[in-house]
C-alpha positions, -999 to 999 in steps of 0.1 A, spaced: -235 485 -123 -243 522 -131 -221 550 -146 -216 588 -144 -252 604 -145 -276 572 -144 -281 582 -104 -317 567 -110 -307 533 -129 -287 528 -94 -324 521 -81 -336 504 -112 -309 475 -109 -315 471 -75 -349 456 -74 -334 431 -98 -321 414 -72 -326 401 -40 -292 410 -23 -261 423 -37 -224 407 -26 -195 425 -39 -155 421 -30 -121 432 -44 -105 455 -58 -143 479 -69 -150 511 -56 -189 509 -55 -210 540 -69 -181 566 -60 -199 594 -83 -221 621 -71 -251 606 -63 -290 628 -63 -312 604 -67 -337 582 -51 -323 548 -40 -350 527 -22 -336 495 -4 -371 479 1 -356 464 33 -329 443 15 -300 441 22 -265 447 9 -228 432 14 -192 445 1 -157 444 4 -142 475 -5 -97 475 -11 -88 507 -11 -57 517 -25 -34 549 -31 -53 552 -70 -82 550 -52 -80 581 -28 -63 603 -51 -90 599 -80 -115 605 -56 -118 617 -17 -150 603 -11 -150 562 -4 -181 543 1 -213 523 -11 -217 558 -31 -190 580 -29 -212 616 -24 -249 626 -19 -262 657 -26 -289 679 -37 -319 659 -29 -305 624 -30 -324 601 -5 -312 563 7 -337 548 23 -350 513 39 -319 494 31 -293 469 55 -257 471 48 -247 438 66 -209 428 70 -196 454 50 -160 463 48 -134 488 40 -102 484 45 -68 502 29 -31 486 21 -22 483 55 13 476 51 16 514 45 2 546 48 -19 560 21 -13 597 12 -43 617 10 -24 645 -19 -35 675 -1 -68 666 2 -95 655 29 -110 618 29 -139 608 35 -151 572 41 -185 553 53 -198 523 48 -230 539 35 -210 571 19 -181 591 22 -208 622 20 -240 634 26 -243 668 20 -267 694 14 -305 685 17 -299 644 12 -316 620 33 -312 589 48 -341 573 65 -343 536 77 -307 528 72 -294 501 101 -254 490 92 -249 458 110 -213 445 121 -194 477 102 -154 471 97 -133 500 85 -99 492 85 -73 524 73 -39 544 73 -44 572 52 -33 603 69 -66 632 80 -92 612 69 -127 614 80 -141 582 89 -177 572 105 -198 541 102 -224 555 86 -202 585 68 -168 607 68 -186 633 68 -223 645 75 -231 687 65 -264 702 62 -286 673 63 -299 651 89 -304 608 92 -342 594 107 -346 564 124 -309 551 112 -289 526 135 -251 509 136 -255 477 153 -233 448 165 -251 412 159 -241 381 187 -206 370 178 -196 397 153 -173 427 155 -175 455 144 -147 487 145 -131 515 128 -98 517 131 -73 548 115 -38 542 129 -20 579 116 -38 615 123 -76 617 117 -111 623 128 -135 594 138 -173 591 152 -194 564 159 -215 578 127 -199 600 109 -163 617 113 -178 654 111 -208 663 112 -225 704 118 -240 685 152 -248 656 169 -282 670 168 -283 656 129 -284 618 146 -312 624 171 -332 594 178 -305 573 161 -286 538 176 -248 529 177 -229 504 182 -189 502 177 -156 507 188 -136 533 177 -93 528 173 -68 551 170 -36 535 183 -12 568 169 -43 593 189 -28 624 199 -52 644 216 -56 679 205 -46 664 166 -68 640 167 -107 635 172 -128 609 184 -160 610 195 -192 588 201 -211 600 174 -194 626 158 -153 628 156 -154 666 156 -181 667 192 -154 646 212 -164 662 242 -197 651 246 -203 624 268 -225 588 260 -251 602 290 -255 633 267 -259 615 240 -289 590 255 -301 621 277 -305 651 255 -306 634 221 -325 603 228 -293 584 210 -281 549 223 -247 547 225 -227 515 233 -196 526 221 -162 520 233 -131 545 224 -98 527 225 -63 551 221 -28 533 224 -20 560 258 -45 543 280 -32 529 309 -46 522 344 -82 513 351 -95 533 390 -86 516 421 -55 506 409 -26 512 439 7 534 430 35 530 459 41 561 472 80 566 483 77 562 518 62 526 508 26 532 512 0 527 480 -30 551 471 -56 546 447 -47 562 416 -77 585 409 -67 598 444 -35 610 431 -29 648 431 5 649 411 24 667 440 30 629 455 71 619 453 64 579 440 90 547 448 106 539 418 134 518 402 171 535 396 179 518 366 214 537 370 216 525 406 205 493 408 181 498 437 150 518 448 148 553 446 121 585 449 109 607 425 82 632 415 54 625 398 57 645 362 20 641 352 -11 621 354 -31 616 322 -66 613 323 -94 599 300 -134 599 307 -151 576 324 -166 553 298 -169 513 286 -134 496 280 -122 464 274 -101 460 304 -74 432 308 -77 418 339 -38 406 349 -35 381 380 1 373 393 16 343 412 13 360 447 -22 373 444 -16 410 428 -39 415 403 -38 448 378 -63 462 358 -54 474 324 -65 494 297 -53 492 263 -14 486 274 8 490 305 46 482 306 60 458 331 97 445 339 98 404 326 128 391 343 128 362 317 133 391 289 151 413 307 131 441 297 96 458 299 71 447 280 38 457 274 9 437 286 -24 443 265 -48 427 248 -22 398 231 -7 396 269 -14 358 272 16 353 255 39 364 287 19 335 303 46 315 330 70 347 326 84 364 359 79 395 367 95 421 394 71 427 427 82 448 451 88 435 490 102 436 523 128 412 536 126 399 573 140 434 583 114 451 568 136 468 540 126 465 510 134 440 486 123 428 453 105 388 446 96 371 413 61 364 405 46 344 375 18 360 353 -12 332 354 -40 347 342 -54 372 317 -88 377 315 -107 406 290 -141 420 302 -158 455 298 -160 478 322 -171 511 328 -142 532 346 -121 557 343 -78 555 326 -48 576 345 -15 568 332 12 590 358 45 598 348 78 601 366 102 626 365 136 607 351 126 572 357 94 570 338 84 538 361 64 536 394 47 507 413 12 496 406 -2 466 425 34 463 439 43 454 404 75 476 390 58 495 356 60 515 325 32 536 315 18 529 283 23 555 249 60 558 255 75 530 240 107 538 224 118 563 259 126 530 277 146 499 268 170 516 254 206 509 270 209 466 281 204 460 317 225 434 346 198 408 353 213 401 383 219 437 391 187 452 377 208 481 370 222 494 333 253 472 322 279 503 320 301 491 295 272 485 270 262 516 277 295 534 268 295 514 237 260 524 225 271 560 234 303 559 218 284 548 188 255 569 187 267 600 205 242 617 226 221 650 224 224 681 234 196 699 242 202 726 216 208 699 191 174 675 205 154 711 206 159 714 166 141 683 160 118 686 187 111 719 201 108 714 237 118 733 268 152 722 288 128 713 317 109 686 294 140 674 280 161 667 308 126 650 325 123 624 295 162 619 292 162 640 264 202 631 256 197 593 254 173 595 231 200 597 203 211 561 211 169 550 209 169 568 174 200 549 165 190 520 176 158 523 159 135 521 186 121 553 179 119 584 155 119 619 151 85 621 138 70 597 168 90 620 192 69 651 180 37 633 183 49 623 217 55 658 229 24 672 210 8 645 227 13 660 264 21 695 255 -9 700 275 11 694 303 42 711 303 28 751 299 49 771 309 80 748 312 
């Protein structure tokens, strides 16, 4: 449509038309871009494939790639637009940053954008440290008037990154959030590899995670109805965790000094153990998955949560695709006419998905991993790969011990000296995670080395001084 230096013709061929639709393989106006492009209220469409050529030739990726020096977008609708990257694999990014919007990878320095709404917004990527934000990647020195992200009836809208990156519900960085004042959005924001600390995602901006959606409506006069979605999420508030002498407490009422009833995989039977730590996200909108069992239990789950299907004979984790365990049986916990306790199987019969405003905890055991929630035996979710590693007696529910010589026999197992040069933890973490089966889930290809350092980057946080 344009080339390198006819920024103005960009405006000129516009009014030609009355809307613009463009898909396949076409990177739209990825030059620098200074001049004047006046929408006139129309609107425009695009599918944008992005592909390793595309990011190393250049690291900006959108409608135009970078604005600068002056150059203003104005009164214009991007409806339905897309970007998405070769999702069978992740893109490199050669060194450099990315930076991808649906408007423009860029603004920077004294550009404008004024009157912009994007309606129904997909960005769809792997590419390792980009910057991604529905309206920009990034936003520096410049400011956006009267500009919205919006969701129409029916539609969705998302941005999703699933390696390392930064992502906000308008731009991935920006200097503030102060730069969006007065603005709207609307979208929800993925990162199913998040790791706190590595990662960013915020609301607005990817690089202001802390602030909050009240801060955002209260002191910037945004509106925000935006929902942040990480793989780790686990338990929605009010949920009940069995506590070893048999009674349940709420879960936001844990302290993380409680000793929790748990299943001895080793053993066969119930067993105690210490609570290792309790991850907590805000309080915020999520699309929770209501789960309803046979006898009445009913869990509330966000994102993913592990539990033990008896028809599999392993966990499993129930999220937003859990309809498919439908009729399965799952492991409740009980008391037999003594009043010891037993076990029962219970059918999952319904899953509903609604969203709510609460608050995620996913606890941790010390050993076992697994604890009671709702009576139902469980895995926290973000570990996958830790557990299901040796095959289990269904009749027993304990680990079948000649498999597991054979799987050791074949794999070996680590030491912690060896574990420690691939993943530098303390003895304490490693002996708390099994540290020396973890050979045989590496083996077995259930996990890897570079998952297991995102893992214990991941909850660092909560090992200081181990």
């Amino acid at each position: 449509m344009a080339g390198q230096g006819d920024e103005n013709r960009i405006d000129y061929a516009f009014k030609l038309v009355n809307d613009i639709n463009i898909s396949g393989d076409w990177t739209p106006f990825s030059y620098k871009f200074t001049g004047d492009f006046n929408g006139a209220g129309k609107s425009i469409t695009y599918s944008m494939n992005l592909y390793q050529a595309d990011i190393t030739l250049s690291e900006y990726q959108g409608l135009f790639g970078f604005v600068s020096n002056g150059g203003k977008i104005h009164d214009l609708i991007l409806k339905d637009c897309k970007i998405e990257s070769d999702t069978k694999k992740e893109l490199s990014n050669s060194g450099k940053d990315i930076y991808i919007g649906i408007v423009a990878g860029t603004f920077y320095e004294s550009s404008d954008l004024v009157n912009v709404e994007v309606r129904n917004p997909v960005i769809e990527c792997k590419i390792s440290g980009a910057c991604i934000g529905a309206i920009a990647g990034s936003f520096l020195y410049t400011s956006a008037k009267q500009c919205k992200v919006t969701v129409e009836s029916g539609k969705t809208s998302s941005i999703t990154n699933n390696t390392r990156g930064i992502i906000g519900g308008m731009a991935g960085i920006a200097d503030s959030v102060e730069q969006f004042r007065g603005c709207q959005v609307s979208i929800v924001l993925t990162n199913d590899d998040y790791s706190e600390g590595e990662d960013m995602m915020g609301y607005v901006i990817g690089n202001d995670e802390n602030i909050t959606a009240d801060e955002c409506r209260n002191t910037y006069g945004i509106t925000t109805d935006v929902e942040i979605v990480g793989k780790d999420k686990c338990l929605a508030a009010g949920t009940l965790i069995t506590l070893a002498d048999g009674t349940q407490k709420p879960v936001e009422e844990l302290t993380g000094d409680e000793i929790l009833l748990v299943w001895n995989m080793y053993t066969g039977q119930y067993d105690a153990a210490p609570i290792l730590f309790i991850d907590i996200d805000s309080t915020q909108k999520y699309n929770v998955i209501n789960l309803t069992f046979s006898n009445g239990e009913k869990v509330k789950v966000i994102s993913e949560h592990g539990f033990w299907d008896y028809d599999l004979n392993r966990y499993v984790y129930l999220d937003k695709d859990a309809a498919q365990y439908l009729g399965h049986r799952f492991i409740s916990q009980t008391a037999d006419e003594f009043g010891n306790a037993a076990t029962e199987l219970v059918q999952l019969v319904d899953v509903n998905i609604q969203t709510e405003e609460t608050t995620a905890y996913s606890p941790v055991t010390y050993g076992h991993l697994c604890y009671f929630v709702n009576g139902m035996l469980s895995m926290p979710g973000g570990i996958e790969g830790l557990f299901n590693i040796f095959e289990v007696d269904k009749n027993t529910m304990r680990y079948d011990e000649a498999s597991m010589q054979e799987d050791i026999e074949q794999y070996g197992l680590f030491t912690y000296e060896e574990f420690a040069e691939l993943v530098p933890v303390s003895r304490e973490v490693f002996e708390a995670f099994n540290g020396q089966y973890l050979k045989v889930a590496i083996g077995k290809g259930l996990i890897d080395v570079d998952t297991l350092n995102a893992l214990a980057f991941r909850y660092a946080k909560f090992f200081v001084g181990l």
